[in-house]
C-alpha positions as CSV (number, residue, x, y, z in Angstrom):
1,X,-45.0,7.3,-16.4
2,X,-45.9,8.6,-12.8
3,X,-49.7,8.1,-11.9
4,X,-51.5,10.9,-9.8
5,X,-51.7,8.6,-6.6
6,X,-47.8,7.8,-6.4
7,X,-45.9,9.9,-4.5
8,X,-42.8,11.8,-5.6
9,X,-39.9,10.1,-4.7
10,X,-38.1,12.3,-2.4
11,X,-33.8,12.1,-3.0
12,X,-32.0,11.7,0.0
13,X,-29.0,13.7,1.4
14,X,-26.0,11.5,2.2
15,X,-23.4,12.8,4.2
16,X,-20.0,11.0,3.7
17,X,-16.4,11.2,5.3
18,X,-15.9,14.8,3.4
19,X,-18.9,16.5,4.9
20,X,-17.8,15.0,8.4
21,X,-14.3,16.5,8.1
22,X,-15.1,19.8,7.2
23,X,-17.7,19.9,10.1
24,X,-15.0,19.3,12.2
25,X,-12.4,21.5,10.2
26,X,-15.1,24.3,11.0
27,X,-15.8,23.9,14.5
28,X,-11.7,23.6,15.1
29,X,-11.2,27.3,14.1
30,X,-14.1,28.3,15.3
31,X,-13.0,26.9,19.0
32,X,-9.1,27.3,17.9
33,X,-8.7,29.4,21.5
34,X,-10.3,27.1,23.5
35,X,-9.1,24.2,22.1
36,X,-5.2,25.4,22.6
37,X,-6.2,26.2,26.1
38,X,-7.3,23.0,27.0
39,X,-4.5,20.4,24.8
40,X,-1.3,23.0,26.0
41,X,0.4,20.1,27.8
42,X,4.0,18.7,26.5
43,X,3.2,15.5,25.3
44,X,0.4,16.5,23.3
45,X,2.6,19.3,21.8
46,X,5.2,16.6,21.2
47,X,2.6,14.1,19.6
48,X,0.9,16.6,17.3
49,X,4.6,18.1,15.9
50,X,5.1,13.9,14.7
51,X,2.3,13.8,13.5
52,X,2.0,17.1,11.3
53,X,5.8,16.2,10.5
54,X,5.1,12.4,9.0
55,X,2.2,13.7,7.1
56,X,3.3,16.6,5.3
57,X,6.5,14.9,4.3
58,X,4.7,12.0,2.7
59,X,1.6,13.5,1.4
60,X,3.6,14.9,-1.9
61,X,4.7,11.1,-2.6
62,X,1.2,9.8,-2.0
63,X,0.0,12.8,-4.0
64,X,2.5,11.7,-6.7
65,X,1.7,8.0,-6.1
66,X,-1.9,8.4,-6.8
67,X,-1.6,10.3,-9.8
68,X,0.8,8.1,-11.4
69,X,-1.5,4.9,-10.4
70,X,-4.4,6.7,-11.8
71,X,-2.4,7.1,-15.2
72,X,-1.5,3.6,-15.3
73,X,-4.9,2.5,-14.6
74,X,-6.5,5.3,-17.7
75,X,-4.1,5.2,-20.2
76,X,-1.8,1.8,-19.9
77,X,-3.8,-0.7,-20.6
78,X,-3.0,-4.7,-19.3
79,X,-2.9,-6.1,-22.7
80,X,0.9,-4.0,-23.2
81,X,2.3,-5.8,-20.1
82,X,0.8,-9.1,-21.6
83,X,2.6,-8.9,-24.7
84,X,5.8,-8.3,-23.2
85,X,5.5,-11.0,-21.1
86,X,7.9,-13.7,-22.3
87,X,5.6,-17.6,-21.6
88,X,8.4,-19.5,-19.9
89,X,6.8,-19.1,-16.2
90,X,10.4,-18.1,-14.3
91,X,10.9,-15.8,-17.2
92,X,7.6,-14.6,-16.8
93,X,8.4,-13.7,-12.8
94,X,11.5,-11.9,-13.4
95,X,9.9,-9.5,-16.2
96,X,6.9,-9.1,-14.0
97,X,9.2,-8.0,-11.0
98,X,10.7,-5.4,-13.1
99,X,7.4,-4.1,-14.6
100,X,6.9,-2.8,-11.4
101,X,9.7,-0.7,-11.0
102,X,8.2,1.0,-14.2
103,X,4.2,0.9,-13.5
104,X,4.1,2.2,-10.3
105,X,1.2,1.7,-8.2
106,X,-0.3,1.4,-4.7
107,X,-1.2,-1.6,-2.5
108,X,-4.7,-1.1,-3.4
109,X,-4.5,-0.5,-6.7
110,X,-1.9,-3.4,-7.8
111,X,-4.7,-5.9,-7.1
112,X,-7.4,-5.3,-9.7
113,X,-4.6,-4.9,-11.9
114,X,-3.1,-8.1,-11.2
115,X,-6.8,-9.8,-11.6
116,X,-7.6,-7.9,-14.7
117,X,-4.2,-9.7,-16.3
118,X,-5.1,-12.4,-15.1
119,X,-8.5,-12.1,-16.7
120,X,-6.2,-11.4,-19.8
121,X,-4.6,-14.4,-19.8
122,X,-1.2,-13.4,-18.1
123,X,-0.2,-16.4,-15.9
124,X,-0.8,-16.2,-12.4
125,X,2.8,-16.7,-11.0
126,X,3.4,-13.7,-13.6
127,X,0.5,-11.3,-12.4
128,X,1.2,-12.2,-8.5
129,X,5.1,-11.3,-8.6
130,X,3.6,-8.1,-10.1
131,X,1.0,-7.6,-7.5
132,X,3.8,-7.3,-4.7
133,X,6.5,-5.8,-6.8
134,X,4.3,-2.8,-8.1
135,X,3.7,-1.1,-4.6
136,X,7.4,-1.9,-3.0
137,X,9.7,-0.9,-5.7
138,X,8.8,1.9,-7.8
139,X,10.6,5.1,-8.0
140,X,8.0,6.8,-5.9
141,X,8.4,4.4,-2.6
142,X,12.0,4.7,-3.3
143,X,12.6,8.3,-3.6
144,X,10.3,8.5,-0.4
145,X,12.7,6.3,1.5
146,X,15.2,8.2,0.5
147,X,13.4,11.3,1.9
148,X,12.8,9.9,5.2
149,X,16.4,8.5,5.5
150,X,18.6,10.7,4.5
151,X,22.1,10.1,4.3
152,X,21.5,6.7,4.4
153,X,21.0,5.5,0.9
154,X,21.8,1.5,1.8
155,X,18.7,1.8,3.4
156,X,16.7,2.6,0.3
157,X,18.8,-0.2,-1.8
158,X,18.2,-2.5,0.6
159,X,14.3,-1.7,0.9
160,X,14.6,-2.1,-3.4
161,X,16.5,-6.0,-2.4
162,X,14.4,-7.1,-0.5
163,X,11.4,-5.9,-1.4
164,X,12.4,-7.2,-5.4
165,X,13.1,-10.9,-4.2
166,X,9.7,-11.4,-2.0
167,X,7.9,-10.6,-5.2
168,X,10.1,-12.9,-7.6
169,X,10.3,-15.7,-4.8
170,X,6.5,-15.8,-4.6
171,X,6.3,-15.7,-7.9
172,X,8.5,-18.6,-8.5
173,X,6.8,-20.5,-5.5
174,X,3.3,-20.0,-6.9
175,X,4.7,-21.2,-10.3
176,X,5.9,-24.5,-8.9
177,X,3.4,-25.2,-6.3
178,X,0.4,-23.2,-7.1
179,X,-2.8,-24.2,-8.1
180,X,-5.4,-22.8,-10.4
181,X,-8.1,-24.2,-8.0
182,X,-7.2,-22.3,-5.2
183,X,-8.3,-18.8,-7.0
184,X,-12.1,-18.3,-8.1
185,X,-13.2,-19.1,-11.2
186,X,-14.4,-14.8,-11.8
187,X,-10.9,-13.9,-11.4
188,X,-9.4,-15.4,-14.4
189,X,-12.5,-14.4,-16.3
190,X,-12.1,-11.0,-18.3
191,X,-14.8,-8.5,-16.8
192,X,-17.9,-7.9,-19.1
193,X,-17.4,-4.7,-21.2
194,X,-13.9,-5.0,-20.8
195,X,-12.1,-2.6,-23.4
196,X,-8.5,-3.4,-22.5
197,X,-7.3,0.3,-22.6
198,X,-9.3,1.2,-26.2
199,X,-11.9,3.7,-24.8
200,X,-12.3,7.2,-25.9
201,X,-10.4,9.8,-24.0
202,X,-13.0,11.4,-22.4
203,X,-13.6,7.8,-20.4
204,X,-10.1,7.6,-19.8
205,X,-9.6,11.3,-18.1
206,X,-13.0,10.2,-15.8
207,X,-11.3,6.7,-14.8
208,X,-7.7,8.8,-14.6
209,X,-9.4,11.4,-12.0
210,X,-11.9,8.4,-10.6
211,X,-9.2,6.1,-9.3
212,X,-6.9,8.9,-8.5
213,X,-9.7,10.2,-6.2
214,X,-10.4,6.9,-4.7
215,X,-6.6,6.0,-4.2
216,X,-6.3,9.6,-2.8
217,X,-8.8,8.8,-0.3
218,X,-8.3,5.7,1.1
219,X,-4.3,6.1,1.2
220,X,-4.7,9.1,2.9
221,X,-6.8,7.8,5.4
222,X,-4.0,4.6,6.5
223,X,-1.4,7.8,6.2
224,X,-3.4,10.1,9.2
225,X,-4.2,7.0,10.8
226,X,-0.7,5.4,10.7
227,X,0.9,8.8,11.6
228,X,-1.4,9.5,14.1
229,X,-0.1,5.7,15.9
230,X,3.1,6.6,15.1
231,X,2.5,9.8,17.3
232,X,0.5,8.1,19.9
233,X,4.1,5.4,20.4
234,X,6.6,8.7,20.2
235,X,4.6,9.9,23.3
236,X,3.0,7.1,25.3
237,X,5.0,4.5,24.8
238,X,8.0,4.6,27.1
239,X,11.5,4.6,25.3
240,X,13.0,2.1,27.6
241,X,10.5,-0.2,25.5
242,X,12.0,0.9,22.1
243,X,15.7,0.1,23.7
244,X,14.6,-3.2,24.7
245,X,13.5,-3.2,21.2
246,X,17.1,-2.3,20.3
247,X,18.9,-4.8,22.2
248,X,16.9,-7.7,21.2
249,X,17.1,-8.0,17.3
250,X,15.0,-10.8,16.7
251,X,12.2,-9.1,19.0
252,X,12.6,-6.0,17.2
253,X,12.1,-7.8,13.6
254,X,9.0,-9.5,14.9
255,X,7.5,-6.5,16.7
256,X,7.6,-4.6,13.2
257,X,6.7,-7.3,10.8
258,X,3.5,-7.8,13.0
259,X,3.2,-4.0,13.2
260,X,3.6,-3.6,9.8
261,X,0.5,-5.9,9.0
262,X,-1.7,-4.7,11.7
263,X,-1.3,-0.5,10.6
264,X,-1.8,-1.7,7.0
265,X,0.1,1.8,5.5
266,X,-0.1,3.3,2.0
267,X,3.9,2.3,0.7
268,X,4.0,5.8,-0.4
269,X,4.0,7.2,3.6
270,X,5.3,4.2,5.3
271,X,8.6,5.3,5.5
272,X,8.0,8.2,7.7
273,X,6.6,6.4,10.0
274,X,9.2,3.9,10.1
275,X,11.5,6.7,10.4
276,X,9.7,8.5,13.4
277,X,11.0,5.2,15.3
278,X,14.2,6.7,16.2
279,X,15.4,4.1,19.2
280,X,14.9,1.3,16.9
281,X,17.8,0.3,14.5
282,X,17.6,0.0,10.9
283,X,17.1,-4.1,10.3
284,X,13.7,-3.7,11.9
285,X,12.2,-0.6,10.6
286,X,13.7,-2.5,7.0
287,X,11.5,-5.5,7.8
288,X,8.7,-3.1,8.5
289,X,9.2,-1.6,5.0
290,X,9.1,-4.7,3.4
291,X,6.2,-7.1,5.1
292,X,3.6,-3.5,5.4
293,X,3.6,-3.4,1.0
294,X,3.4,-7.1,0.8
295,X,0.2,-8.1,2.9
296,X,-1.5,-6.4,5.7
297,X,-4.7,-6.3,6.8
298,X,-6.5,-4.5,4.2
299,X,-4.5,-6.9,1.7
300,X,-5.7,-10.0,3.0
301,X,-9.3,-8.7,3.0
302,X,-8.4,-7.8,-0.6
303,X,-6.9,-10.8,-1.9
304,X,-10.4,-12.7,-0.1
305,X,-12.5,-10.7,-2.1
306,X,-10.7,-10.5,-5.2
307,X,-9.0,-14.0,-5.6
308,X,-11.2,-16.5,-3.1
309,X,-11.2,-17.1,0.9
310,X,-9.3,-19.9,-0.5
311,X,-6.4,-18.0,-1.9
312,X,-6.1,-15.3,0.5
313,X,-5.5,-18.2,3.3
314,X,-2.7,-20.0,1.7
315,X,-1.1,-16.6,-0.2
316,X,-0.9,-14.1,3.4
317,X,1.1,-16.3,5.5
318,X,3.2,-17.4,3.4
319,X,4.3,-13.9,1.8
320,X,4.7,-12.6,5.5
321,X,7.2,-15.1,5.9
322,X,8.8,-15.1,2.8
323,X,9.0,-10.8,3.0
324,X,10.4,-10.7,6.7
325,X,13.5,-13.6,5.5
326,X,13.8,-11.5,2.5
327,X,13.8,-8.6,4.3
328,X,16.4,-9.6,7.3
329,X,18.8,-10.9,4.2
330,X,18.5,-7.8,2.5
331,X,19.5,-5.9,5.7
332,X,22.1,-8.1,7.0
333,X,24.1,-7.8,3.5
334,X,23.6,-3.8,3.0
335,X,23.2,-2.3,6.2
């Protein structure tokens, strides 16, 4: 109970991202005359056309994406994927690969799923191939492809290759040569209060709407900021740099596996981007597609926090290998 001498505790105001952007939103219109006065020059025209262009073709997949992760994580609970799972381990990879073609989900969202099976009891080598085939080969990332490369459907079959084979390849190398050790001990705990997917509905529609929000969010932050780079290259960076690009494959695939991990892109939007590229030929904007889903940035700072400093150092460079030889394969056979 409060006494007379203690103050009322006064609640404080917190202004977040949303209150920033529609601050800025507002004063925008509100200079809209000025502003076009002062940014009427060709290359910012240029810029701001990519960059409206990349972002309203992906944001109905990353819309889509979202809502379909925040489905999965509501109302498909781990425990169906573990019963599937067959307990041979290379058996276990191959099923887990495919699991993502039919769970769709996001970078971000793939990796407390893969700890919470692992938490389950699903084996590792099983939850990691999932982990990298959930945000690289479902139906969402592929009809996206599709949409930024039309005509071109080798592309998005060889995006599907590639991508399918870094996820059972790790899967299989973490089966022979991984070790238990290496990932921290809370990660193959199950969490306290876990229900495994037998809540009442009205929890399920608030974690549904919760991590659709929160996906929502932070995906479409990477997306403005990934088209906004990709915008800032279409303008600043000379095209004579992009033909160099062009003549020198092997540069070209290093360039964009490196890119790839340093813009850290939603899966859903990547391929825009990609496509904005135009001087560039397909094998390297492949090898972007296929290194960005399985580890970037934000990954690795994932996989540290979820899994173990100790994990995340041994798991990132190998993937980024394993995706960009996966990925040039892929391409040299299809494309």
């Amino acid at each position: 109970m409060q006494t007379a001498t203690e103050a009322p505790k006064r609640r404080r105001v917190r202004i977040t991202s949303l209150e920033v952007l529609c601050l800025v939103l507002v004063l925008a219109i509100l200079a809209q005359s000025r502003l076009v006065s002062v940014f009427d020059v060709p290359a910012l025209r240029t810029g701001s056309t990519v960059f409206v262009a990349i972002c309203v073709q992906a944001l109905p997949f990353l819309v889509l994406g979202v809502l379909i992760s925040g489905a999965i994580a509501a109302f498909v609970p781990a425990r169906v994927l573990r019963k599937v799972m067959p307990r041979g381990q290379a058996a276990a990879v191959g099923i887990a690969g495919l699991a993502g073609v039919a769970l769709p989900g996001c970078e971000c969202a793939s990796v407390p799923v893969a700890r919470r099976l692992m938490g389950q009891g699903v084996a590792p080598a099983a939850a990691l191939t999932f982990l990298l085939a959930a945000p690289a080969v479902n139906p969402v990332v592929l009809v996206a492809t599709a949409v930024a490369f039309p005509g071109k459907p080798e592309m998005v079959l060889a995006r599907f290759l590639g991508s399918f084979a870094t996820a059972v390849v790790m899967g299989l190398l973490w089966a022979r040569w991984g070790k238990l050790e290496w990932i921290v001990e809370r990660a193959l705990r199950r969490l306290p209060g876990e229900t495994d997917g037998s809540g009442r509905w009205a929890g399920r529609w608030r974690t549904f709407a919760e991590t659709a929000r929160t996906d929502l969010v932070e995906s479409g932050g990477f997306l403005v900021l990934g088209a906004l780079i990709a915008a800032t290259l279409n303008v600043l960076v000379p095209g004579r740099w992009f033909d160099l690009l062009a003549g020198h494959l092997v540069l070209g695939v290093l360039v964009m596996a490196v890119l790839a991990v340093v813009l850290a892109l939603c899966s859903e939007a990547d391929a825009f981007v990609a496509a904005s590229l135009t001087a560039l030929p397909l094998l390297p904007k492949l090898v972007f597609l296929v290194v960005g889903p399985a580890i970037d940035v934000k990954l690795f700072a994932l996989h540290a926090g979820t899994f173990g400093r100790s994990f995340a150092v041994r798991f990132a460079p190998v993937t980024f290998v394993v995706a960009a030889i996966c990925a040039v394969v892929a391409g040299t056979v299809i494309l």
